[in-house]
C-alpha positions in Angstrom: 0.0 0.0 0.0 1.7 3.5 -0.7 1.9 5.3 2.3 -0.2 8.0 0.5 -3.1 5.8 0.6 -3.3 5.1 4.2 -7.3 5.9 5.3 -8.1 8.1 8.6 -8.8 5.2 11.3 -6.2 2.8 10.0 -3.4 0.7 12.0 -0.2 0.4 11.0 3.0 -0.5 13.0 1.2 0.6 16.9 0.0 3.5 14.9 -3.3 4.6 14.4 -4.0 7.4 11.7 -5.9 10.0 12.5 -5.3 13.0 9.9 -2.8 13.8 6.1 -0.6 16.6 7.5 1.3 17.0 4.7 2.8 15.5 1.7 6.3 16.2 -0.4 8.4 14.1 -3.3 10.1 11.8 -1.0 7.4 11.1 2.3 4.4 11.5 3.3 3.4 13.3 7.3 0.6 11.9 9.0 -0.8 12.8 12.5 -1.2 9.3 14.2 -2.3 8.1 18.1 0.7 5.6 19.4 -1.4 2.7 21.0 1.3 1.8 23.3 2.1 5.4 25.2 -1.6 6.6 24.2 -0.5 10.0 22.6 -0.2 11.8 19.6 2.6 12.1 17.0 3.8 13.3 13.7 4.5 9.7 11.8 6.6 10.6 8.7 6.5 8.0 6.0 9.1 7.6 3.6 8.0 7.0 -0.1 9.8 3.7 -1.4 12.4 3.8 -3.9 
């Protein structure tokens, strides 16, 4: 799945997604909950090469 495609709601990796913050040639930011420590963060996502 290209990490441009992820929906709002979806799990990856202990992640949840929760919003697109903003995109760029080489990775993709997305606000996202961290299940384990129960807060929120920026999850940057490298496009692949």
């Amino acid at each position: 799945m290209p990490v441009s495609d992820l929906a709002v709601g979806s799990e990856l990796i202990g992640y949840r997604i929760e919003a697109l913050l903003g995109r760029g040639g080489m990775s993709v930011v997305y606000l996202a909950e961290d299940l384990r420590l129960r807060r929120r963060v920026a999850l940057k996502l490298l496009a692949p090469a």
